[in-house]
C-alpha positions in Angstrom: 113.4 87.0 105.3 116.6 85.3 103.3 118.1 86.0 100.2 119.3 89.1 98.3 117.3 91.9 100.3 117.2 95.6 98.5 114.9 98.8 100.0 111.9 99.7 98.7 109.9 103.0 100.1 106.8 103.8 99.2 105.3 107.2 99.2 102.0 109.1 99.4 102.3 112.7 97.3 101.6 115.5 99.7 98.5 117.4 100.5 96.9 118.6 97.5 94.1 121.0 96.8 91.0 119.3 96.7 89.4 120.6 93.4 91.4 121.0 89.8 90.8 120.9 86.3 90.6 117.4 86.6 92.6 114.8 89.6 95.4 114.5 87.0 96.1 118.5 88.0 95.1 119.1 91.1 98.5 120.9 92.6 99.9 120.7 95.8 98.9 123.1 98.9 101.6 125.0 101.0 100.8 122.6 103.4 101.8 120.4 101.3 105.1 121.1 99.6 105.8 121.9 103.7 105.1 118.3 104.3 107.2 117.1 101.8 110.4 119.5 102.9 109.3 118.0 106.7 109.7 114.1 104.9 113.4 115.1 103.2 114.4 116.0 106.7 113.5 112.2 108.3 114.8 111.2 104.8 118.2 113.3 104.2 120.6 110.3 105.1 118.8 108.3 102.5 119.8 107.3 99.2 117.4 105.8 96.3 118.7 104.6 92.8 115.7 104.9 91.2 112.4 107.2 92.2 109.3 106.0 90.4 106.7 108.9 90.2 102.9 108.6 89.1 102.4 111.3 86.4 99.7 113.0 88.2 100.9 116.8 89.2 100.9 116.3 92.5 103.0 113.7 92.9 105.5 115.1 90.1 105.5 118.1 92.3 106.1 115.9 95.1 109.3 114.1 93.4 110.6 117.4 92.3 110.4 119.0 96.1 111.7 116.0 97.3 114.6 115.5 94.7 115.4 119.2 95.3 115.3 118.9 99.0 117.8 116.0 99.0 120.2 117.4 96.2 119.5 113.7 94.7 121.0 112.9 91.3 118.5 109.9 91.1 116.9 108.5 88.0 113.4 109.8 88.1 110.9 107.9 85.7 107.3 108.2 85.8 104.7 105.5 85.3 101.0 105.3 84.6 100.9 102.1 86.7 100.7 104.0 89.5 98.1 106.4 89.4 95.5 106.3 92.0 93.2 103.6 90.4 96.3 101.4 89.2 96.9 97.5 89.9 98.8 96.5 93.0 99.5 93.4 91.6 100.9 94.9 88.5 102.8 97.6 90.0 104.3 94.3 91.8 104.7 92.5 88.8 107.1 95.4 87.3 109.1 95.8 90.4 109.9 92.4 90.1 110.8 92.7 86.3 112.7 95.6 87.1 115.1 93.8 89.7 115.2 90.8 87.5 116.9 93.3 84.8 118.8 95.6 86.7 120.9 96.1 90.0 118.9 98.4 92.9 119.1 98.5 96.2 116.9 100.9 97.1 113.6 102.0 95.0 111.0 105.1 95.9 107.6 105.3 94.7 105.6 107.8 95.0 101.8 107.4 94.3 98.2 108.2 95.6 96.1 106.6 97.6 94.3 104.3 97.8 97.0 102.6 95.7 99.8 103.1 98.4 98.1 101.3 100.5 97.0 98.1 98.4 100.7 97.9 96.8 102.1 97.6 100.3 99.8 94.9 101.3 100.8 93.1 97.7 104.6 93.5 98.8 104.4 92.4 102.4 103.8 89.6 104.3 101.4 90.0 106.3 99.6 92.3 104.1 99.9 95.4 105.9 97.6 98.1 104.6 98.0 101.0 106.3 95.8 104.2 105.8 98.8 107.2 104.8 99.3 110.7 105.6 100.1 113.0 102.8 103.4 112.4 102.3 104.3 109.6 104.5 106.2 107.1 103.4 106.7 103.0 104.2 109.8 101.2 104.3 109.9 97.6 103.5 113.2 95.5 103.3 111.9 93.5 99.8 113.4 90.1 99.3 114.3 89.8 95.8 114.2 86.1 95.8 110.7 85.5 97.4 109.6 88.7 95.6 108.1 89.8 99.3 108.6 92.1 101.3 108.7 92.6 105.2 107.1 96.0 106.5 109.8 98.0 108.8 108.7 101.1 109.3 106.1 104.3 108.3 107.7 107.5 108.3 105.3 110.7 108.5 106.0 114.1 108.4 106.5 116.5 111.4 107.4 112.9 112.9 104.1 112.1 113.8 102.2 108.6 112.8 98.5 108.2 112.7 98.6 104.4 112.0 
């Protein structure tokens, strides 16, 4: 990797019930918001300028725990690109507009699967696609130049990785 390097993170929402009006409102379970406290524990020394959140209620939920967990005073905008059935290639396509427009050096998403997964194997080389926990999240040190990315780490809840 070379050139000007920012963090990216990307995030699976918590676990979430698995019936609701619709998959747009299907809620987290206690479980759940429990895994997303667990995350902002791993996560309290970190910083993001921007948090990127699909609109589906479990993920909002998921940003709002986490936000609240951290005391963050980070931009929250929410996206329809990344919805469970969205474009990996686009989602990539408007990280790299945003960083061509603005100054970050570190960006969350937070998404569904099995988008989390594709994007991470758009942003890499070497096209990791790991499966992710609820709520586990994947570092990747993105090189704003080459507009890839190199995979570092997954971070899970409870500290515990099934990949």
């Amino acid at each position: 990797m070379r050139g000007l390097v920012m963090q990216l993170y990307i995030m699976r929402h918590g676990e979430a019930h698995h019936q609701g009006a619709s998959d747009a409102t299907r809620e987290l379970t206690p479980f759940g918001v429990s895994e997303v406290v667990d995350i902002a524990k791993i996560l309290k020394d970190y910083r993001f300028d921007l948090i990127i959140v699909s609109p589906f209620e479990r993920a909002q939920q998921t940003a709002k725990v986490l936000v609240d967990e951290l005391k963050l005073e980070t931009l929250v905008e929410e996206s329809d690109l990344i919805t469970p059935t969205g474009s990996a290639a686009q989602v990539h396509d408007y990280i790299d507009g945003l960083l061509a427009t603005s100054t970050y050096d570190s960006i969350l998403l937070i998404s569904h699967m099995p988008l989390v997964s594709f994007l991470l194997a758009e942003l890499t080389i070497g096209g990791h696609m790991p499966i992710f926990q609820t709520s586990g999240v994947a570092k990747v040190d993105y090189d704003i130049e080459t507009m890839k990315g190199e995979f570092i780490e997954m971070l899970c809840p409870f500290d515990v990785c099934d990949i």
